[in-house]
Residue frames as qw, qx, qy, qz and C-alpha x, y, z in Angstrom:
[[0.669, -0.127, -0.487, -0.547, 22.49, 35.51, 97.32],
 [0.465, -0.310, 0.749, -0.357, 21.20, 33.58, 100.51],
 [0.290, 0.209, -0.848, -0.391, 20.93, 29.73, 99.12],
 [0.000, -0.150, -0.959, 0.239, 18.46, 28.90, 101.66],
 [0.520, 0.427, 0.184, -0.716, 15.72, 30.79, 100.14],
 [0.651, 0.413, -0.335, -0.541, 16.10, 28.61, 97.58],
 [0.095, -0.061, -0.962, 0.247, 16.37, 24.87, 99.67],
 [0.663, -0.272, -0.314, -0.623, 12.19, 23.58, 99.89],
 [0.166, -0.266, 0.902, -0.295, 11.24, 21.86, 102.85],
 [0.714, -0.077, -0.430, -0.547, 9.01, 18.84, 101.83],
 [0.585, -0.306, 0.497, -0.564, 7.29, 16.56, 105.05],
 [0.821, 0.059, 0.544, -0.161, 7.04, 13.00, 105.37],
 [0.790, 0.577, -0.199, -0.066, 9.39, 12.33, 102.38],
 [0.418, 0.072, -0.802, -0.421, 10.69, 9.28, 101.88],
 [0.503, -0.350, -0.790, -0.022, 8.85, 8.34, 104.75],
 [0.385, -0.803, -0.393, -0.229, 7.07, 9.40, 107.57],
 [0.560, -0.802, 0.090, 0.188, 8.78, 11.94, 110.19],
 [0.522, -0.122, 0.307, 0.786, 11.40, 12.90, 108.07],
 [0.333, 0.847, 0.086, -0.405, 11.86, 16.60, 106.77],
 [0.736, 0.180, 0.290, 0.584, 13.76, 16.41, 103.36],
 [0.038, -0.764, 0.160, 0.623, 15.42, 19.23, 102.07],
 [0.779, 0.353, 0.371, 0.362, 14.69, 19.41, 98.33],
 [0.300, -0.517, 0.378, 0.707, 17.56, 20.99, 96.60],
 [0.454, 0.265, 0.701, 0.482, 15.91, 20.94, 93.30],
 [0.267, 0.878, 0.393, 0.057, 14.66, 24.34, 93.35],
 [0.357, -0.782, 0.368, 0.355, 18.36, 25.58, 93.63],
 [0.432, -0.201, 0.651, 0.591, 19.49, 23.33, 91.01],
 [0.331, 0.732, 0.580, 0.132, 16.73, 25.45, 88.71],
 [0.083, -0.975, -0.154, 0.138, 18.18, 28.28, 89.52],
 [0.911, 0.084, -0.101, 0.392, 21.10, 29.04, 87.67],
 [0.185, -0.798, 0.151, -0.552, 22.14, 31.89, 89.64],
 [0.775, -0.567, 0.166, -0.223, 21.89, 29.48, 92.85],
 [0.978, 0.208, -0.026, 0.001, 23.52, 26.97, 91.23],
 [0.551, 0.610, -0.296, 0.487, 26.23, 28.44, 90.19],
 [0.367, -0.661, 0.348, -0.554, 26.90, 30.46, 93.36],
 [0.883, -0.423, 0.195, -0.064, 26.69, 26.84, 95.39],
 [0.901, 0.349, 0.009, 0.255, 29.55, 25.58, 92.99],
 [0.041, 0.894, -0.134, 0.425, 30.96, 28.96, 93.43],
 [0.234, -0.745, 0.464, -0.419, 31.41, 28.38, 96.80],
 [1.000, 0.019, 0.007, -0.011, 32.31, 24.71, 96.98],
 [0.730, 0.501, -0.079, 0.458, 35.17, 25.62, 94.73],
 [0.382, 0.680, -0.395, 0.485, 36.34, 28.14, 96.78],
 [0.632, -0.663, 0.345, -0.206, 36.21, 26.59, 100.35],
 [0.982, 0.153, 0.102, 0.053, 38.55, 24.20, 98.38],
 [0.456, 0.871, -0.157, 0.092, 40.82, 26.34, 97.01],
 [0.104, -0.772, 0.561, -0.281, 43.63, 26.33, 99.23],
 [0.757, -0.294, 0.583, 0.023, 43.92, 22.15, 99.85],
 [0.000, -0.451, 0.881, 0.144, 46.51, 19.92, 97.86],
 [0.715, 0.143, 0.678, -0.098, 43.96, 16.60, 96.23],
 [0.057, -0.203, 0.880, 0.425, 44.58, 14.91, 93.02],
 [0.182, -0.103, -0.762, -0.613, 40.81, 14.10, 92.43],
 [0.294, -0.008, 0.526, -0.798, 37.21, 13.93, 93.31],
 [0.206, -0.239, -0.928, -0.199, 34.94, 11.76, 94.20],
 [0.542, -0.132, -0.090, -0.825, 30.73, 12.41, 94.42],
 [0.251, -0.010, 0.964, -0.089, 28.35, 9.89, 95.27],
 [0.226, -0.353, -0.627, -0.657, 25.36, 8.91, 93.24],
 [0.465, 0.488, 0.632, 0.382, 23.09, 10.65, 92.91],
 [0.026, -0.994, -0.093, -0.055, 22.88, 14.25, 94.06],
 [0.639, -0.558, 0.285, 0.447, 26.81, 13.71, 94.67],
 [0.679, 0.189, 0.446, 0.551, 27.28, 13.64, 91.25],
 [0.195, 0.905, 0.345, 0.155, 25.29, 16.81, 90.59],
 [0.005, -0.970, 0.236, -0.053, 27.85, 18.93, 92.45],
 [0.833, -0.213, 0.306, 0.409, 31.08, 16.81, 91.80],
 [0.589, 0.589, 0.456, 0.311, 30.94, 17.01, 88.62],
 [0.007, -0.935, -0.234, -0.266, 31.07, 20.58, 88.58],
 [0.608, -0.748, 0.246, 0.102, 33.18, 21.07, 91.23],
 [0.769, -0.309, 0.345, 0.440, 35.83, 19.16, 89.82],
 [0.627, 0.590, 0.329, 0.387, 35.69, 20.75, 86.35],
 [0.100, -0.991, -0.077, -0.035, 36.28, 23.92, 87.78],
 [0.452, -0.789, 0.415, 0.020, 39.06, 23.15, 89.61],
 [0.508, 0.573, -0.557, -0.322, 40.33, 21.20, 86.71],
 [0.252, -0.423, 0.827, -0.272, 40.33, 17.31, 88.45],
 [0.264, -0.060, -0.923, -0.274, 39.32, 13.93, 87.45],
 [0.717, -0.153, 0.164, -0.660, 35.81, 13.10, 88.87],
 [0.015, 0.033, -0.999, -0.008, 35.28, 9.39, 90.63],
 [0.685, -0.349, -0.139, -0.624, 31.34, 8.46, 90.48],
 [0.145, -0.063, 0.887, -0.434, 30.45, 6.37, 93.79],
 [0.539, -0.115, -0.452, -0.702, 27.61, 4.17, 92.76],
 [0.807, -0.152, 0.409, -0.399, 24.60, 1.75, 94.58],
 [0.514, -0.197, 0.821, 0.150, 25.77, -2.19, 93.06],
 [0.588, 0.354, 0.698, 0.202, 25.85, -3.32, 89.80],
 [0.128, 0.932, 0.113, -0.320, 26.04, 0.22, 88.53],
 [0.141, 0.757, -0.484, -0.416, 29.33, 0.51, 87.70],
 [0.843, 0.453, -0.236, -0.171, 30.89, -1.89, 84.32],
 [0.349, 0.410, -0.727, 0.426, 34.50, -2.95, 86.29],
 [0.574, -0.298, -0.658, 0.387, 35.54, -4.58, 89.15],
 [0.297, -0.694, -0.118, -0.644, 34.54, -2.86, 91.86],
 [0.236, -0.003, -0.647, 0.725, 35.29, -2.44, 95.86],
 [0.363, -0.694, -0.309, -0.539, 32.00, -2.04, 98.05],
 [0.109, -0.086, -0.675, 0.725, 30.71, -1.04, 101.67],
 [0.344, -0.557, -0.721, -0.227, 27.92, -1.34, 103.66],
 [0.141, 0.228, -0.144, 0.953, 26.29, 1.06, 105.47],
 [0.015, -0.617, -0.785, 0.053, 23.50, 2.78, 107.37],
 [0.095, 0.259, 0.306, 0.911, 21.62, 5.82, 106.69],
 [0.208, -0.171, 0.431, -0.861, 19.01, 8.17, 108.35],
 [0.736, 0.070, 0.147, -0.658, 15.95, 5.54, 106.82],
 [0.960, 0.091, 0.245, -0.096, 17.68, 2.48, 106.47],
 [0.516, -0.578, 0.453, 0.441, 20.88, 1.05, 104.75],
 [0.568, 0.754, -0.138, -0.300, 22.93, 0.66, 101.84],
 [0.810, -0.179, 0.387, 0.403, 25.84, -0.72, 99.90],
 [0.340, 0.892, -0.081, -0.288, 28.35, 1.51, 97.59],
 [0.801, -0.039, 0.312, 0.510, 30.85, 0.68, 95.38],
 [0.155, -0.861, 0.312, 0.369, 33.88, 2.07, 93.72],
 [0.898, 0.396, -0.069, 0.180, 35.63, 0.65, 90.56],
 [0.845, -0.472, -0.149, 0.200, 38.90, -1.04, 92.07],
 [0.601, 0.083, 0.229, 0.761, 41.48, 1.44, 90.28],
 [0.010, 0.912, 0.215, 0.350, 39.27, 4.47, 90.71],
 [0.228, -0.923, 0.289, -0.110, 41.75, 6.19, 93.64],
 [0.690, 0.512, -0.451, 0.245, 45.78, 5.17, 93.31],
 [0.674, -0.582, -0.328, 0.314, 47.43, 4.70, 96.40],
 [0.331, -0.294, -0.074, 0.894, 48.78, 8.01, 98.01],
 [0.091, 0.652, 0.551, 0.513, 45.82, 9.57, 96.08],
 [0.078, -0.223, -0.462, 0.855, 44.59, 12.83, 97.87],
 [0.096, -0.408, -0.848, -0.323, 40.60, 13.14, 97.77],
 [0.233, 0.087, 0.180, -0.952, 38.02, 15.22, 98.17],
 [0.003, -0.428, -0.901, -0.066, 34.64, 14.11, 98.68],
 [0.250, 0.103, -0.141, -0.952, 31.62, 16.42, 97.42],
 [0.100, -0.603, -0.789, -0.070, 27.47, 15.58, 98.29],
 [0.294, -0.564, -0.206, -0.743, 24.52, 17.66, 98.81],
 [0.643, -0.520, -0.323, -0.460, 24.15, 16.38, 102.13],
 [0.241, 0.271, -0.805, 0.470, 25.41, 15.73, 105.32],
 [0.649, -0.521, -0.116, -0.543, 22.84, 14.08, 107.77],
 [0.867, -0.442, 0.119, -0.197, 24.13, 10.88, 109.57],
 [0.157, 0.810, -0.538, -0.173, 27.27, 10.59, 107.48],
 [0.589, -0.467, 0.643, 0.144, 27.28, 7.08, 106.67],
 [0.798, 0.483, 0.234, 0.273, 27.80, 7.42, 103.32],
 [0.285, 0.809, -0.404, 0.318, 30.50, 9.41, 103.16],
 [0.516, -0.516, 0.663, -0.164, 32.07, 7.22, 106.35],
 [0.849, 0.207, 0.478, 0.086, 31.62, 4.38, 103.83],
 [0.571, 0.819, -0.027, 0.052, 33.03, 6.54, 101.04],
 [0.132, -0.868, 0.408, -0.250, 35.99, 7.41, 103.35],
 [0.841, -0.212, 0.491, 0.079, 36.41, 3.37, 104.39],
 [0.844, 0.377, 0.293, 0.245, 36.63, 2.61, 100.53],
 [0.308, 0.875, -0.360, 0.102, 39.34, 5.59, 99.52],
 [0.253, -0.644, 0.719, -0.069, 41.69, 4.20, 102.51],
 [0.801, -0.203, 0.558, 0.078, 41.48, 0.64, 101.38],
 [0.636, 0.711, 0.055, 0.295, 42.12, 1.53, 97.97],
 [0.772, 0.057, 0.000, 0.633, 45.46, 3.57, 99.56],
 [0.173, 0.499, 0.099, 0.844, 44.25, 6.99, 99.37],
 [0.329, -0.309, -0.546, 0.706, 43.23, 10.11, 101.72],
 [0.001, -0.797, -0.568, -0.206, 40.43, 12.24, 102.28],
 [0.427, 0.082, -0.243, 0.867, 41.90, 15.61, 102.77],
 [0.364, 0.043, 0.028, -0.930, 38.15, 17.65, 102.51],
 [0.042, 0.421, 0.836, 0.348, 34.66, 16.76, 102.26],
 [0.158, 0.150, 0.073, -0.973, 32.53, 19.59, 101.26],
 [0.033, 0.605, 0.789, -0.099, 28.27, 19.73, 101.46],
 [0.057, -0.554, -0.392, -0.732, 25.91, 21.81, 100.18],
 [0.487, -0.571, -0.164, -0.641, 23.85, 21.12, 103.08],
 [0.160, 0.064, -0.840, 0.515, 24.75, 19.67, 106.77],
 [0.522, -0.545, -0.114, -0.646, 21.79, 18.89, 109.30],
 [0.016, 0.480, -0.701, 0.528, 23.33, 19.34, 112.44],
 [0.760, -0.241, 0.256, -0.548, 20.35, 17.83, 114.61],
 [0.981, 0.141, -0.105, -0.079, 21.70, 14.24, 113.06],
 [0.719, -0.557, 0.404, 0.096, 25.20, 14.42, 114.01],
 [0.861, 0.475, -0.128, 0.131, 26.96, 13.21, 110.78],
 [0.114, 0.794, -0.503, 0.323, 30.14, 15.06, 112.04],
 [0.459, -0.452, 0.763, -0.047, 31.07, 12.69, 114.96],
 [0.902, 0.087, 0.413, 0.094, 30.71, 9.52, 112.95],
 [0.636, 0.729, -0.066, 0.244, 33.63, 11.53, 110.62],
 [0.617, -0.754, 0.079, 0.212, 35.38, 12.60, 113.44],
 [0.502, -0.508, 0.379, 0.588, 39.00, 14.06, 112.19],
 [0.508, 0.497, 0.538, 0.453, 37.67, 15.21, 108.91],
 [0.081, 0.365, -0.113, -0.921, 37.93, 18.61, 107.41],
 [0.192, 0.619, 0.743, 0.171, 34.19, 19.20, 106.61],
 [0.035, -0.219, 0.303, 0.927, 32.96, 21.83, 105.04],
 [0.181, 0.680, 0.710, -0.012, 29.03, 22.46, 104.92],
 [0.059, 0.170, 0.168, 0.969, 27.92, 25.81, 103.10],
 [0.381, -0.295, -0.121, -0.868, 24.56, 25.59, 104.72],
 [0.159, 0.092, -0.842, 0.508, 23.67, 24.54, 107.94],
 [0.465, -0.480, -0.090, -0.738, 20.02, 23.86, 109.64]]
């Protein structure tokens, strides 16, 4: 199945001069679906991590999943005030402006090994903010694996020495 027959491209969303890739006609498909999970799970297969962590909100969609498969705890990475515990944040910026994420402060153990799962790779600073908050918490990002990568933004050098994994590239 090719997954990009089934990736919409919708203009000016959230804001002008920006193409978005909506992934919601993939997660309709549960054929696609699966199949993305599919292969998540197995560009994984073969690394040593102890748990995984998504970010809200499309992070969660294929964490989740992901982690069940491969039988592993699931961390949710949320926007402030989200989660009910203490909590560890970082600030950030992003292809239309910025952000702040947190982590609840006992969510990765030290020496943890981690695997970070989104739909997206564009400018990578969430996941460079995800990747700040594992190592001050003690743990290590051994993978991070994307539905979708768009190369034209670079996300990769602001990860620089990660093992990424994108399953669709434009």
């Amino acid at each position: 199945m090719d997954l990009n027959t089934l990736i919409r491209d919708v203009e000016n969303f959230p804001k002008e001069g920006i193409l978005f890739k909506d992934i919601t006609p993939l997660l309709q498909d549960a054929k696609g679906l699966q199949e993305s999970i599919d292969k998540m799970a197995e560009s994984v297969q073969d690394v040593d991590f102890d748990i995984v962590i998504g970010p809200e909100s499309r992070g969660f969609i294929f964490g989740v999943p992901l982690a069940y498969k491969l039988q592993k705890g699931f961390v949710p990475v949320r926007k402030p005030g989200k989660l009910p515990y203490e909590t560890i944040g970082q600030s950030y910026d992003l292809e239309y402006g910025s952000n702040t994420i947190e982590m609840h402060i006992d969510a990765i153990k030290p020496g943890q090994k981690v695997i970070i799962a989104d739909d997206l790779l564009a400018t990578g600073g969430t996941t460079k903010a995800i990747v700040d908050l594992v190592e001050k918490l003690g743990g290590e990002v051994v993978k991070i694996v994307y539905l979708i990568e768009l190369e034209g933004l670079n996300g990769r050098e602001l990860l620089k020495g990660q093992n990424i994994v994108s399953l669709l590239k434009y």
